[in-house]
C-alpha positions in Angstrom: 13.4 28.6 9.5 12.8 25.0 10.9 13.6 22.5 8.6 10.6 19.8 7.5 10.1 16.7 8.6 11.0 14.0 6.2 11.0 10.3 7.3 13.5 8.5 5.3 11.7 5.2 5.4 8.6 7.1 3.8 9.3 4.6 0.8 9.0 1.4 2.5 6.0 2.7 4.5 4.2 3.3 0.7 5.1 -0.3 0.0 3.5 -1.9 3.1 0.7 0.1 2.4 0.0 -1.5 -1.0 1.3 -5.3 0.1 -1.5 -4.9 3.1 -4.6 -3.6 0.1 -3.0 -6.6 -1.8 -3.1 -9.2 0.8 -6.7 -7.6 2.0 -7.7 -7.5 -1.9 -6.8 -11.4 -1.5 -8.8 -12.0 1.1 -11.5 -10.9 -0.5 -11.5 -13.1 -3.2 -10.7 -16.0 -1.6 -13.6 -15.6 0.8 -15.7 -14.5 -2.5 -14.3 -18.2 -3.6 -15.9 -19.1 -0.4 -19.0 -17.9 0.0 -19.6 -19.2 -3.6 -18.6 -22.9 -2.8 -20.8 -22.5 0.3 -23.8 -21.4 -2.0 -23.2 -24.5 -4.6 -23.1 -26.7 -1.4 -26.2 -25.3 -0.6 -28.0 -25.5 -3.6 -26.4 -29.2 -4.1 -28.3 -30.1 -0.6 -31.4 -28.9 -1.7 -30.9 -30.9 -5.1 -30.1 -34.3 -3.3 -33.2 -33.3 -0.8 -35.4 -33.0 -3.7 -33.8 -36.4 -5.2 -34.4 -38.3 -1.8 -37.9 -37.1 -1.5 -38.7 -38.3 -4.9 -36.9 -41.3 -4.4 -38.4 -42.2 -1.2 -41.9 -41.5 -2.9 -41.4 -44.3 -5.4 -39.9 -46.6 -3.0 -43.2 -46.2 -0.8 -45.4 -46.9 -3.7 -43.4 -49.6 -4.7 -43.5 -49.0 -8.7 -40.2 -48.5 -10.1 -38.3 -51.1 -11.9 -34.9 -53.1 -10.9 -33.2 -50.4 -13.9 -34.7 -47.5 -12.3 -33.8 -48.2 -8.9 -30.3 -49.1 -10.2 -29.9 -45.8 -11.9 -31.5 -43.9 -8.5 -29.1 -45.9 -7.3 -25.9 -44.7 -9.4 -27.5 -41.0 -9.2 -27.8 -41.2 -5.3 -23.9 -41.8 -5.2 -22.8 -39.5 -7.9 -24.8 -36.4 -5.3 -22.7 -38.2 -2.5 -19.5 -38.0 -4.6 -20.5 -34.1 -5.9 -20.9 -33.7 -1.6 -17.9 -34.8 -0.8 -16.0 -32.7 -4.0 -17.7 -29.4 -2.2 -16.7 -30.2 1.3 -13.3 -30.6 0.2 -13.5 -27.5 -1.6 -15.4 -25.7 1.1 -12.5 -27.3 3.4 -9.8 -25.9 1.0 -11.0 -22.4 0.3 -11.8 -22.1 4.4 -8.2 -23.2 5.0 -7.3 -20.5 2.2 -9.3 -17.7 4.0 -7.6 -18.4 6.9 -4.1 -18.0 5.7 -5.1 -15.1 3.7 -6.4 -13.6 6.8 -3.3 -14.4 8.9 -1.3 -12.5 6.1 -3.4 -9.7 5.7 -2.9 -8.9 9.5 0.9 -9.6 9.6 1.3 -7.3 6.9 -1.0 -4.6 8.5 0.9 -5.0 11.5 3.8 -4.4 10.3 2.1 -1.2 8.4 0.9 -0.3 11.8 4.6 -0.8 13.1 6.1 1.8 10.5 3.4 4.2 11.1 3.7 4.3 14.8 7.7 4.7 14.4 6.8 8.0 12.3 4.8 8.9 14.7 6.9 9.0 17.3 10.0 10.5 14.5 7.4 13.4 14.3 6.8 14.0 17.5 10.9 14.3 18.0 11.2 16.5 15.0 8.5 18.9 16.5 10.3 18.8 19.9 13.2 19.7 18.3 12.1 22.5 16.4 10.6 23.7 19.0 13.6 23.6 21.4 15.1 25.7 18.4 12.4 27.8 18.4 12.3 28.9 22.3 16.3 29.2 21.8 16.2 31.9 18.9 13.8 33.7 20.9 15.4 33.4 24.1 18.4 34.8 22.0 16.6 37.7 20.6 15.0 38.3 24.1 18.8 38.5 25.2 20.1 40.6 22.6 16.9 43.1 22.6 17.5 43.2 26.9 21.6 44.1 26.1 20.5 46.5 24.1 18.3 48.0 26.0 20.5 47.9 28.9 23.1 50.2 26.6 20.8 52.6 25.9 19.4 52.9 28.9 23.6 53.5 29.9 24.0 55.7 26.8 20.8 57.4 27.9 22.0 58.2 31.7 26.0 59.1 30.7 24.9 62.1 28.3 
C-alpha cells in the first residue's frame, strides 16, 4: 500500500492563508475608509458650490451688509479649511490603500509560493509511488513468469 502524501509545512501554508484574507480583509476597509472620504469630499464640493453661487448672487445685487459679507467671509474659509482637512485625509487613506495593497500581494505571494512548492512535493510523491507501483508489479510479473517456467519444467520431466 502507498503511503499518503502529507506535506509537513501544511501548517504554515494554513497560516498564510489566513494572514493573506486578513491583509485583503484590510484592504477592504481601508479602501471602504476611502471611498467614504471621497464621497464627503464630494458632497463638501457641492456644499461650497451651492455657498459660492449664493454668495456670488448677493454680491451681484449688491445688498448684503459689511457683517454679512464678513461672516460669508469667515464661512468661505472655514469650507476651504474643511477642503483641505479631506484632501489630507483623502491623501492619507489613498497612501493607506496603497500599502495595504502592497501587503496583501506580498502575503499572497508568498501563499502562492507555498502552494506551488506542494505542488511540485505532490507531484514527487506520485512519481514515487508510482515507481513503487510498476516495481511490485514488475516483481509479481517476475515471480508469476518463474513460476510458470517451473511448471512448465515440472510439467515436461513427469
Amino acid at each position: 500500500m502507498a503511503k499518503k502524501f502529507q506535506f509537513r509545512l501544511e501548517r504554515v501554508l494554513n497560516l498564510r492563508i489566513q494572514v493573506e484574507e486578513i491583509r485583503v480583509r484590510e484592504l477592504a476597509v481601508a479602501k471602504e475608509y476611502l471611498f467614504k472620504v471621497e464621497r464627503e469630499l464630494t458632497e463638501h464640493g457641492e456644499k461650497q458650490k451651492v455657498f459660492l453661487e449664493d454668495y456670488g448672487a448677493l454680491e451681484k445685487n449688491g445688498s448684503f451688509t459689511a457683517e454679512q459679507a464678513i461672516t460669508y467671509c469667515d464661512y468661505k474659509e472655514v469650507l476651504t479649511e474643511q477642503e483641505k482637512d479631506y484632501r489630507k485625509r483623502q491623501d492619507d487613506w489613498m497612501l493607506e490603500v496603497e500599502k495595504c495593497r502592497r501587503e496583501a500581494v506580498k502575503v499572497s505571494r508568498e501563499r502562492q509560493l507555498l502552494e506551488n512548492f506542494k505542488e511540485k512535493k505532490k507531484l514527487a510523491h506520485t512519481h514515487e509511488v508510482q515507481i513503487e507501483e510498476q516495481k511490485f508489479l514488475d516483481e509479481v510479473s517476475s515471480i508469476a513468469f518463474v513460476r510458470r517456467e517451473r511448471a512448465k519444467r515440472l510439467v515436461s520431466v513427469s
